[in-house]
C-alpha positions in Angstrom: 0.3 6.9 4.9 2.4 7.2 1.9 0.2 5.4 -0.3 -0.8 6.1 -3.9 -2.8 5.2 -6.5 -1.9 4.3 -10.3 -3.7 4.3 -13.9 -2.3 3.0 -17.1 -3.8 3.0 -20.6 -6.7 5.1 -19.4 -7.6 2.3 -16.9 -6.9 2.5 -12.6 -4.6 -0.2 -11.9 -3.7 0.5 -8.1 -5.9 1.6 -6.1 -6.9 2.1 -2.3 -9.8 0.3 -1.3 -12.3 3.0 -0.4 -15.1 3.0 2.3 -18.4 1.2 1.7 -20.1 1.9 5.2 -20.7 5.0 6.6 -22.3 3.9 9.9 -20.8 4.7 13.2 -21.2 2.3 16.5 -23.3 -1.3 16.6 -25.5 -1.7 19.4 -22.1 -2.2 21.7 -21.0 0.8 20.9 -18.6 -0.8 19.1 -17.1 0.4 16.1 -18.4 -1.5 12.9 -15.3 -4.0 12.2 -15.7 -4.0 8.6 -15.8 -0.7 8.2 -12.2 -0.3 10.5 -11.0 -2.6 8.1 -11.9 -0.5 5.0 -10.3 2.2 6.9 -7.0 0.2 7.9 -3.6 1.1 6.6 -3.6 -2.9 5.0 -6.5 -1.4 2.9 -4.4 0.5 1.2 -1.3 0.7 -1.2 1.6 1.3 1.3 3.3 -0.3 3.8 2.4 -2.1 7.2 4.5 -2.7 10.1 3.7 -5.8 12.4 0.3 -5.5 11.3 -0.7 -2.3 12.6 -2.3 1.3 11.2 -0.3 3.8 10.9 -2.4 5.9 12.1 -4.7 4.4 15.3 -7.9 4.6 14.1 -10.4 5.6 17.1 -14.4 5.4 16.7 -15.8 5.2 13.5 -14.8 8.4 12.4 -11.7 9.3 14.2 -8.5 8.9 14.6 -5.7 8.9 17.5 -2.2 9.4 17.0 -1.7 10.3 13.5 1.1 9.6 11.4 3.1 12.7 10.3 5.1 13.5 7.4 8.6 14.1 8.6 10.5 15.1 5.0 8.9 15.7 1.6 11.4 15.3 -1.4 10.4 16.2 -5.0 12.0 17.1 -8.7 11.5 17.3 -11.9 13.2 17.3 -14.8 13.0 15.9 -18.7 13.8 12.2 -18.2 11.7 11.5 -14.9 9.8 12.8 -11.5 11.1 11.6 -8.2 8.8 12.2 -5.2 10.1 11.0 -1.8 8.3 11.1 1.7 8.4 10.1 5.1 6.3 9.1 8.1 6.5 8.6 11.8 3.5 6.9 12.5 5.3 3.4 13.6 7.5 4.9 15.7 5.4 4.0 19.2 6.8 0.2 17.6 9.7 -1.2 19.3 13.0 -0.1 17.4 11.2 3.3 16.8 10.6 2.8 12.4 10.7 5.0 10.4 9.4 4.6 7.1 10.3 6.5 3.6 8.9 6.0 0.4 10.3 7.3 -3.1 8.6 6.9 -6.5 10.4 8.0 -9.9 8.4 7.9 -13.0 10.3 7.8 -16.1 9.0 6.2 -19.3 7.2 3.6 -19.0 8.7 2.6 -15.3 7.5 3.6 -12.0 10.4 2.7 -10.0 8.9 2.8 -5.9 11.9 2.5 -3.1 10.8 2.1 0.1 13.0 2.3 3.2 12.6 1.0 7.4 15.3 2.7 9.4 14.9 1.8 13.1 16.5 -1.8 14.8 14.7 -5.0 15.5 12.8 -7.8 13.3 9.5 -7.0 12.0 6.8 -8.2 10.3 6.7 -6.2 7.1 4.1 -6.5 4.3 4.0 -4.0 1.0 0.6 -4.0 -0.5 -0.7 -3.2 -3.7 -4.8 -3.6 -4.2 -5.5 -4.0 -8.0 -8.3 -2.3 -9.4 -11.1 -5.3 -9.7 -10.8 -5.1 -14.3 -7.1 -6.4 -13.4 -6.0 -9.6 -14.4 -3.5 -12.0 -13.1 -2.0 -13.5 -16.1 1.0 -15.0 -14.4 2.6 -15.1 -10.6 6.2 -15.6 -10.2 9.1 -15.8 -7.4 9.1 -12.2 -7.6 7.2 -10.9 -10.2 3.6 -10.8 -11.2 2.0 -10.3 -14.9 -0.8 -8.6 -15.4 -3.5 -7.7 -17.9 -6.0 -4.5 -18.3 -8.5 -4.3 -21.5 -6.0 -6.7 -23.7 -3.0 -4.4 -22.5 -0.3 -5.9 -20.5 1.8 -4.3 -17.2 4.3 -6.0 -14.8 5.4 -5.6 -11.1 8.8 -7.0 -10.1 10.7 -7.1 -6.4 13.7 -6.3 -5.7 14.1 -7.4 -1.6 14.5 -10.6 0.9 10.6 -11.9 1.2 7.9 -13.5 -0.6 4.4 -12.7 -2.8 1.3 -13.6 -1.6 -2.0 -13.0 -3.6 -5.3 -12.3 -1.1 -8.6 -11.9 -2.0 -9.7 -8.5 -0.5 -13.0 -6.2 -1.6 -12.7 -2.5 -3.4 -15.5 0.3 -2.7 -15.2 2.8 -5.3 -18.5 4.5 -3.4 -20.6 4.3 -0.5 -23.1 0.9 -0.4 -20.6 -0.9 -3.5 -18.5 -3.6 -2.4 -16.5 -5.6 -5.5 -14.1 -8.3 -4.9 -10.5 -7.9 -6.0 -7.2 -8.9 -5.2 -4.2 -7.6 -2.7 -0.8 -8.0 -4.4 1.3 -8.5 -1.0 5.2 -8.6 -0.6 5.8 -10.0 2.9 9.1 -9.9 4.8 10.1 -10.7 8.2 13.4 -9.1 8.7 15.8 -7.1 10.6 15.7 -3.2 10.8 17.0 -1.6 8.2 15.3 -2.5 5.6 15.3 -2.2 1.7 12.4 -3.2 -0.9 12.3 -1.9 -4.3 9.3 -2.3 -6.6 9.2 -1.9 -10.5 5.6 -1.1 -13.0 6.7 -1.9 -16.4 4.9 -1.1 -19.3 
């Protein structure tokens, strides 16, 4: 929930990690465990709490209690577009979260804000899957270089945590598994909570 996907210089740069597998139960009747994890929130580029979907994924193809969108935000005008959005789906955690997400594009920025209302400490990781044709050039405190086709982009923190680079696999169609790399900002903090994210280019 809440998670997008970004392109610069022609080229996908964030992406979610797709679905390889389209089988349903093993012989257990069991669901597939790779394929729950293609289909799990951490898959994808948004935000996990404690570890857990947002939405409880059920079967192979179906889900339980869903996350839904509690406010939609948008506008428009000549110097950027802000989008902003919210979701329930972590409020069966304790402290109840609530998590909202804002992106403004203006040139050459995309400025992402995402806020946790709801009390308690919580293990909170924001993740950002790179397309595979991305490349690390250099890994900071709390900002990461990266290259595309001889062009250059960068992601910056702005929050109380630390970066952690995992290897991970993309599945831009069924049967196609590449490797590539999770850019993760992990926190374990106190409710409320702040993180703000810059893409220069």
């Amino acid at each position: 929930t809440l998670s997008f996907e970004l392109s610069l210089f022609n080229h996908r740069v964030i992406v979610n990690s797709g679905v390889s597998l389209y089988g349903g139960l093993l012989a257990n009747h069991l669901s597939d465990p790779e394929r729950q994890r293609q289909r799990g929130t951490a898959a994808h580029s948004t935000i996990t709490i404690d570890r857990m979907d947002s939405s409880e994924v059920w079967g192979a193809f179906r889900l339980a209690r869903r996350a839904g969108i509690v406010s939609f935000n948008k506008s428009i005008n000549k110097n950027n577009i802000i989008v902003s959005a919210s979701h329930n789906g972590y409020q069966r955690l304790y402290g109840k979260p609530i998590h909202t997400r804002e992106w403004k594009y203006s040139e050459r920025t995309l400025l992402i804000t995402d806020n946790i209302s709801g009390v308690g400490e919580h293990n909170i990781e924001a993740i950002f899957p790179f397309h595979p044709d991305v490349e690390l050039i250099n890994i900071e405190e709390e900002k990461l270089i990266c290259g595309i086709f001889g062009n250059e982009f960068q992601v910056e923190f702005d929050g109380i945590g630390n970066l952690i680079l995992k290897e991970s696999t993309y599945h831009p169609e069924y049967g196609v598994s590449i490797d590539n790399k999770h850019l993760v900002f992990q926190s374990i903090s106190q409710l409320p909570f702040k993180l703000i994210t810059r893409i220069l280019w």
